[in-house]
C-alpha positions as CSV (number, residue, x, y, z in Angstrom):
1,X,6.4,10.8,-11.6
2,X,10.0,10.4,-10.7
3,X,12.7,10.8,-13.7
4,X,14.5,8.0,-12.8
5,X,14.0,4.5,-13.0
6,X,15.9,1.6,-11.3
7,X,16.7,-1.2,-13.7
8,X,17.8,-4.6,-12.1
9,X,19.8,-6.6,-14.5
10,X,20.4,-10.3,-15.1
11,X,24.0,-9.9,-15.7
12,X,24.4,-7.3,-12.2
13,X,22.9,-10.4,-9.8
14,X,24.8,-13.2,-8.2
15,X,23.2,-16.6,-9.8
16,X,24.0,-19.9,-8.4
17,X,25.7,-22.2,-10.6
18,X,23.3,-25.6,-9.0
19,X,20.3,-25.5,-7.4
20,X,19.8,-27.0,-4.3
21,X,17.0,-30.4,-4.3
22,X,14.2,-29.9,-2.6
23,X,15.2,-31.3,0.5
24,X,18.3,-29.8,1.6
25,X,16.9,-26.6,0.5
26,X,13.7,-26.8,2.8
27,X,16.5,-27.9,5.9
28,X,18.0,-24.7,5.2
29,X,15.4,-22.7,5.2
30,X,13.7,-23.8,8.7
31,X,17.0,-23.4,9.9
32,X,17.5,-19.9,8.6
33,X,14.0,-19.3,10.2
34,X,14.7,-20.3,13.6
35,X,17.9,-18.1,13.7
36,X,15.9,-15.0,12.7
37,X,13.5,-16.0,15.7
38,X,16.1,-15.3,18.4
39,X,16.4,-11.7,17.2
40,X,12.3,-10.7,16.8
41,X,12.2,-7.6,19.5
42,X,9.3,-8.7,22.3
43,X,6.4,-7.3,20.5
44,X,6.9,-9.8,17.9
45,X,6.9,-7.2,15.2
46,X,10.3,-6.2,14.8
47,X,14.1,-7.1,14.6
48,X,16.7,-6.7,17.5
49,X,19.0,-3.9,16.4
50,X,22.4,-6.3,16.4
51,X,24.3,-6.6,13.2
52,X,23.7,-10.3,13.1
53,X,19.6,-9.8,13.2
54,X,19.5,-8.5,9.8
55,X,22.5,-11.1,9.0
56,X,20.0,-13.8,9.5
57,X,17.2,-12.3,8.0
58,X,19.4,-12.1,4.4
59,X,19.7,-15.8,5.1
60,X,16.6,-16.5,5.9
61,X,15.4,-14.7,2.2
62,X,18.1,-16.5,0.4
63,X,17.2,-19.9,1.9
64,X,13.4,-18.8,0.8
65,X,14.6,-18.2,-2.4
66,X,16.6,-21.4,-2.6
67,X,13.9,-23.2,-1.8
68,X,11.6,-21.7,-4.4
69,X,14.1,-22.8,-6.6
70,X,14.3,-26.3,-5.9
71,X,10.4,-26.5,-6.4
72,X,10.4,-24.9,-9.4
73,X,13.7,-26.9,-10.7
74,X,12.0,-30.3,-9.9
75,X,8.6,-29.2,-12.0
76,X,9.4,-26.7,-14.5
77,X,5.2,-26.1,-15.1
78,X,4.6,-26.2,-11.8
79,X,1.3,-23.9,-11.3
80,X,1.2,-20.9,-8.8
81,X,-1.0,-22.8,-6.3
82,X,0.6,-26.1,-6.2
83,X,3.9,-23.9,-5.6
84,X,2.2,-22.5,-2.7
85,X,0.8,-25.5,-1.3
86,X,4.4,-27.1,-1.8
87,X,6.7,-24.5,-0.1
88,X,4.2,-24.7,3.1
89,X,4.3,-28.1,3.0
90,X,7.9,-28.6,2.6
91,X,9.1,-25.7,5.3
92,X,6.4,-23.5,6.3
93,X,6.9,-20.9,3.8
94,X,4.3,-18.4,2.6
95,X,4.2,-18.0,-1.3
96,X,2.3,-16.6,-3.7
97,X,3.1,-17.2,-7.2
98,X,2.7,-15.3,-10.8
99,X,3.7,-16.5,-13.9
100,X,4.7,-13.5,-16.0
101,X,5.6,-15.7,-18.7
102,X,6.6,-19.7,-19.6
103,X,9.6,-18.8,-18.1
104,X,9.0,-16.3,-15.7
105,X,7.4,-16.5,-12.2
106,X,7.1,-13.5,-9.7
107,X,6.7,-14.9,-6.2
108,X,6.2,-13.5,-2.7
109,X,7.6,-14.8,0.5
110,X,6.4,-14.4,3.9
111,X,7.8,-16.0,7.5
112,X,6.3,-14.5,10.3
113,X,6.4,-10.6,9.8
114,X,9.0,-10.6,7.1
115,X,8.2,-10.1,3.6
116,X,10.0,-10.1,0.1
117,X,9.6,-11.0,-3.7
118,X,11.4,-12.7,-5.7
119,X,11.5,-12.8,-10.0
120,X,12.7,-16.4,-11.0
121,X,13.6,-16.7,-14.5
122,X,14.6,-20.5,-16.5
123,X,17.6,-19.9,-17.3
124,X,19.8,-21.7,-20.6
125,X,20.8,-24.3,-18.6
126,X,17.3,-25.3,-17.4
127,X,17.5,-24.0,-14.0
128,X,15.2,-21.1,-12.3
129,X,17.2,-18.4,-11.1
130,X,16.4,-15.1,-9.1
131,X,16.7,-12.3,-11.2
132,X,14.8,-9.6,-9.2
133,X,14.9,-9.9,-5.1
134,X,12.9,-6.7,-3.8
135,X,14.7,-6.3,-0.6
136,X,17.7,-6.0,-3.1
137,X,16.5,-3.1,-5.1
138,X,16.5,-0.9,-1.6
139,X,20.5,0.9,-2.5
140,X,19.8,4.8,-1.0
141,X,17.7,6.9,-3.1
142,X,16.2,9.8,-3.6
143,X,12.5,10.8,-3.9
144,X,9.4,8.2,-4.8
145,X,11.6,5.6,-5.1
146,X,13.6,6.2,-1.5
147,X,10.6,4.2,-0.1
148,X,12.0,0.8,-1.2
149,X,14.7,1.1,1.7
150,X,12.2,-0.1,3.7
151,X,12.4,-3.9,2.2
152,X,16.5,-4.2,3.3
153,X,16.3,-6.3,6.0
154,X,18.5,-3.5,8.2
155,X,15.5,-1.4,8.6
156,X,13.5,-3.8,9.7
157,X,15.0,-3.2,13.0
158,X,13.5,-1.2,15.8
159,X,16.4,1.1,15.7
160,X,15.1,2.4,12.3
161,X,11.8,3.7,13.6
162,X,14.2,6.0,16.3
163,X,16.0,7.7,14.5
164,X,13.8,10.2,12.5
165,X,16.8,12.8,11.5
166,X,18.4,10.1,9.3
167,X,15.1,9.1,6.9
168,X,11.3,9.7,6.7
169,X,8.9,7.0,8.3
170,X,8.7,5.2,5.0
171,X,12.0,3.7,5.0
172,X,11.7,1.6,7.8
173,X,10.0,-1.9,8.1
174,X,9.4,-4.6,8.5
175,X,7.5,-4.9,5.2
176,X,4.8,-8.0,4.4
177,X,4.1,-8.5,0.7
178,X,-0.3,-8.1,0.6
179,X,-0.7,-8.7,-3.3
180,X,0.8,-9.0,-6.6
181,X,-1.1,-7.5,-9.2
182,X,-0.8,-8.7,-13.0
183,X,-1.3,-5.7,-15.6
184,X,-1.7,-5.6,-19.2
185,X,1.3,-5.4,-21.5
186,X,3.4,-2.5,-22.9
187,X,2.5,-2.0,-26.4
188,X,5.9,-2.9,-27.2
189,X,5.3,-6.1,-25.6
190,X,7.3,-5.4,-21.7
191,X,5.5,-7.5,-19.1
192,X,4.1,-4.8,-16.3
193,X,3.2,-6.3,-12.7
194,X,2.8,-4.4,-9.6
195,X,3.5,-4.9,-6.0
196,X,1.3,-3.9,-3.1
197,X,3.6,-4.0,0.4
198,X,2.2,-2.9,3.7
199,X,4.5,-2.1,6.6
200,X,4.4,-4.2,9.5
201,X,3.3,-2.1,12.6
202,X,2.8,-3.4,16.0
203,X,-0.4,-1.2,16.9
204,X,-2.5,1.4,15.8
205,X,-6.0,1.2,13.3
206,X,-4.2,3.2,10.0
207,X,-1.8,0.9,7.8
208,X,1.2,2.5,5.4
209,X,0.9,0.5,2.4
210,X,3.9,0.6,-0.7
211,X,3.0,0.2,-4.3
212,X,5.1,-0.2,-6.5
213,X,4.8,-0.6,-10.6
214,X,7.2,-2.6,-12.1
215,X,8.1,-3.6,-16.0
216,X,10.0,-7.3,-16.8
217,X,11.1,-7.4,-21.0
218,X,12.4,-11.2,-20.5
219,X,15.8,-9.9,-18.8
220,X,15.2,-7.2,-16.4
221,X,12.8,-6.0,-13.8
222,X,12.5,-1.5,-14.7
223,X,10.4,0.4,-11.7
224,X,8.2,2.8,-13.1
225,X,6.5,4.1,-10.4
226,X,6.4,4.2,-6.5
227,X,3.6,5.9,-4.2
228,X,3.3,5.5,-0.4
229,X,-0.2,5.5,1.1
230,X,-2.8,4.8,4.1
231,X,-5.6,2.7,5.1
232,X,-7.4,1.6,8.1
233,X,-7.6,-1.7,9.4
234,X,-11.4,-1.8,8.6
235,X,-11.4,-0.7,5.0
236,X,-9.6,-2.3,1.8
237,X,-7.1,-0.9,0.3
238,X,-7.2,-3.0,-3.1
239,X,-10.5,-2.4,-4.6
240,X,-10.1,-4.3,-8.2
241,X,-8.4,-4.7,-11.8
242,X,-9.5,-4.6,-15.4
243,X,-7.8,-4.4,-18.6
244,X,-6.9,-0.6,-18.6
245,X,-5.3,-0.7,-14.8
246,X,-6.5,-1.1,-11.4
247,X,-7.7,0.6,-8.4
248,X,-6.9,1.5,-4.5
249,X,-9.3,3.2,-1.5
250,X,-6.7,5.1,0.2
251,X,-7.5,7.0,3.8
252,X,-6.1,10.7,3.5
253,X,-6.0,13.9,5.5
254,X,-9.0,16.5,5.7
255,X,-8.0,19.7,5.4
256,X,-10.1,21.1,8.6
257,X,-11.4,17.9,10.3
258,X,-8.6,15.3,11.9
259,X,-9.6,11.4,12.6
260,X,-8.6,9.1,14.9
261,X,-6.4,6.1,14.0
262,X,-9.1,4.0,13.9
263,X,-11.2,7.0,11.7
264,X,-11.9,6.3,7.9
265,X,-10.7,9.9,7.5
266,X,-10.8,11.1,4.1
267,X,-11.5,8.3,1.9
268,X,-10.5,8.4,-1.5
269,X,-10.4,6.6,-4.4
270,X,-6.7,6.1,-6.6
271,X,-7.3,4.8,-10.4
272,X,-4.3,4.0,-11.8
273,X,-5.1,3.4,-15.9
274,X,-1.8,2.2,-17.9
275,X,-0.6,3.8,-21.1
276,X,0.9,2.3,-23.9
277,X,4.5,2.4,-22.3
278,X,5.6,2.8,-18.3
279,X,3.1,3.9,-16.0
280,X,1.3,6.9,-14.9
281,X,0.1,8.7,-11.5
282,X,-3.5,8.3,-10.6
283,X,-6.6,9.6,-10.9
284,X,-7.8,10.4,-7.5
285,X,-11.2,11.4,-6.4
286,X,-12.7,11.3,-3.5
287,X,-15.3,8.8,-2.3
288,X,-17.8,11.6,-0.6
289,X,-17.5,14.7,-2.5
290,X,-19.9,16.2,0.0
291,X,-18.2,15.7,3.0
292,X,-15.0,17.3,1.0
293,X,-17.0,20.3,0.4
294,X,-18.1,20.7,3.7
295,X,-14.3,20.1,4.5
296,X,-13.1,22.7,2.7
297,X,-15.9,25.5,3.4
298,X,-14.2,25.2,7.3
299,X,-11.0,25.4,5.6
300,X,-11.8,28.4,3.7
301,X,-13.3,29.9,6.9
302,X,-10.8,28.9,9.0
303,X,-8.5,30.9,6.7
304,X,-10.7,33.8,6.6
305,X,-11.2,33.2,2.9
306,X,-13.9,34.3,0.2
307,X,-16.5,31.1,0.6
308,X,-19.1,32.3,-2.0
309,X,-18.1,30.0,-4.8
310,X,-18.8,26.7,-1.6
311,X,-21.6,27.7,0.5
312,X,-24.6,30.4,-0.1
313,X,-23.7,33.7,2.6
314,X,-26.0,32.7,5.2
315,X,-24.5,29.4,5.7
316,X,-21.1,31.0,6.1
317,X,-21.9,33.8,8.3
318,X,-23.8,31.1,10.4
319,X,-21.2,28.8,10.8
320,X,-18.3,31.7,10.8
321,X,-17.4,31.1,14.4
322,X,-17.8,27.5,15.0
323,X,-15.1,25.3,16.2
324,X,-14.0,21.9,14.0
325,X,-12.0,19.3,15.3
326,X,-11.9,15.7,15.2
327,X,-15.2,14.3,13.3
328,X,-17.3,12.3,15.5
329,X,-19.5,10.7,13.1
330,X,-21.3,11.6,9.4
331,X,-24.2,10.4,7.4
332,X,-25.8,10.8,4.3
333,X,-29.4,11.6,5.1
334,X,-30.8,11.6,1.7
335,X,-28.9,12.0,-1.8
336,X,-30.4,12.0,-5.5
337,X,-29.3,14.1,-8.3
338,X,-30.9,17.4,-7.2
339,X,-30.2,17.5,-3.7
340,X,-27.7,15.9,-0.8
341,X,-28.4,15.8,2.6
342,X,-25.5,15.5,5.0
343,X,-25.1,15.0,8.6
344,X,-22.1,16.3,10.1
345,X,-20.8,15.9,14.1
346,X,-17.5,16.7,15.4
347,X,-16.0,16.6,18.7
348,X,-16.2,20.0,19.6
349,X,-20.0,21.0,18.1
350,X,-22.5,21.4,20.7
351,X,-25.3,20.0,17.9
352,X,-24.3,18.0,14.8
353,X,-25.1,20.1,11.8
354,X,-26.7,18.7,8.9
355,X,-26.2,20.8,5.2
356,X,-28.4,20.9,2.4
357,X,-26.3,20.8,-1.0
358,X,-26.9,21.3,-4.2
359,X,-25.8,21.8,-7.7
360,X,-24.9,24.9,-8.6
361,X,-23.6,25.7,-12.1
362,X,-22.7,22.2,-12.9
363,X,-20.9,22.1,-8.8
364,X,-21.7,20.9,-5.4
365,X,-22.8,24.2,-3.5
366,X,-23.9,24.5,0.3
367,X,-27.3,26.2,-0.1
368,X,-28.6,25.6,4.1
369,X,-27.1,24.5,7.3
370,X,-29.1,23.6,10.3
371,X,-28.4,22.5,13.5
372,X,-29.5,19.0,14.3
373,X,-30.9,17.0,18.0
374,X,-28.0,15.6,19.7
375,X,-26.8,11.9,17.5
376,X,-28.6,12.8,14.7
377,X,-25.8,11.5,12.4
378,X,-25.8,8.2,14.4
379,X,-27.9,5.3,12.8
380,X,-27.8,3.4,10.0
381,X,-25.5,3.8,7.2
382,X,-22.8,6.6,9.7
383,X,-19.3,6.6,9.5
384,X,-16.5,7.2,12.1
């Protein structure tokens, strides 16, 4: 958990004194579109690195905000799916809506690859204005939160992604807005949303995904937490919500095997349960706490480390020499309470391996290893 938060106030934003109607507003924004087109690099995904692409694309997400505006001015009560069916209607826009509060509506824009939120609040005078643009939020920062960079529309250019010395990967976009996620109130009574972004990338089967936590009290928008993470194309990412949080599958790293792009690699489950006030860093556990064991018994051996407290001595003096690299393909073979059968086949085994486990002093605990006929962790029910 980072120490400081980024608060965006009401009074710090630029508000616009009239709001457009609905028509001028929706003539604006196509145009604003079509002069971000004649920038996209040739794989579609990206900006051209000229000053005047990410000129247009600020455009672009102020006419998108105009023109949510303009919808919301002309029907105050206007609910989040009539908004949405609206803006597409009206200009081709992409929205998703969510009403924080009678006044308050968080909505998500989307044209083509490029993504952004906006936090619209009715104002004294009647109007909506923005009060909370995410792409906005992105000044240079430090730690968790140096990840929002990625929303300015300056690194959405392919220039970003080439020039590793001046930032990690995670401050470059494009970035696409995949969900906004309503959460229970602050005891105090603060409004807490969050924001799931994933990066736009041209290729590849693994996903970088943003999420961000956010708190509105009526005025201002306070982040309150910011995590980076990985999925493939294959899996979710956003598994569900209740009333204590909400939950994410995330893809992460093995210690000793590696996975492809297109590998579910380490999949593990994120709970992210909200205290009274603010947020807090997940729970996080993995999905196949076998496979982890057998994971981290190559680790350990790899490392020429004790193993006695993983795997009985015969399976380590068995497997002492073998070489692990990328996993092929695993299985469960059979798995009750007493006892877990595993299949386990890597690139570089000459015979998959499949590892009795079982509870030992209230832990998982490799009690046999044996080697298995070629595919034997093929079939029904394998991962890759």
């Amino acid at each position: 958990m980072f120490r400081s938060l980024v608060v965006l106030c009401l009074s710090c934003l630029p508000i616009a004194a009239h709001a457009l109607d609905r028509g001028t507003a929706a003539t604006r924004f196509r145009e604003a579109h079509r002069a971000v087109s004649a920038h996209i690099s040739a794989d579609g995904f990206l900006l051209d690195s000229s000053p005047a692409a990410a000129t247009a694309l600020d455009a672009q997400w102020a006419a998108a905000r105009d023109l949510v505006a303009a919808l919301l001015d002309r029907q105050p009560e206007l609910a989040p799916a009539a908004l949405t069916r609206q803006a597409k209607h009206s200009a081709g826009l992409g929205v998703y809506a969510l009403r924080l509060d009678p006044d308050a509506v968080l909505v998500d824009t989307e044209s083509g690859e490029f993504g952004t939120a906006f936090l619209f609040r009715r104002g004294d005078d009647g109007h909506y204005h923005s009060v909370f643009a995410l792409h906005e939020t992105a000044a240079a920062r430090a730690g968790p939160t140096a990840a929002l960079a990625a929303w300015r529309s300056v690194n959405a250019a392919s220039i970003c992604r080439s020039r590793p010395s001046e930032g990690e990967w995670y401050r470059c976009g494009p970035m696409a807005v995949q969900r906004l996620i309503p959460l229970q109130a602050e005891a105090a009574g603060g409004r807490r949303f969050a924001i799931l972004g994933s990066y736009v990338v041209p290729m590849g089967g693994t996903v970088p995904f943003q999420l961000t936590i956010w708190r509105w009290d009526g005025r201002s928008a306070t982040l309150l937490l910011a995590r980076t993470l990985s999925q493939t194309l294959t899996q979710p990412v956003f598994v569900g919500e209740d009333a204590r949080g909400f939950t994410l599958r995330v893809k992460e790293q093995h210690q000793s095997f590696s996975a492809s792009e297109e590998g579910g690699g380490r999949q593990m489950i994120w709970r992210f349960d909200l205290p009274a006030t603010g947020a807090a860093a997940p729970r996080i556990r993995a999905m196949s706490p076998e496979l982890d064991l057998v994971d981290r018994l190559y680790a350990r051996l790899a490392a020429h480390r004790p193993t006695g407290d993983l795997a009985a001595p015969s399976v380590a003096a068995r497997l002492r020499n073998v070489e692990v690299n990328m996993l092929n393909s695993w299985r469960y073979l059979g798995r009750d309470r007493a006892i877990t059968r595993i299949c386990v086949d890597t690139i570089s085994f000459d015979r998959p391996q499949i590892f009795r486990i079982v509870r030992r002093a209230g832990r998982l605990w490799i009690a046999d290893v044996a080697f298995a006929r070629p595919h034997a962790c093929g079939g029904p029910g394998a991962h890759f």
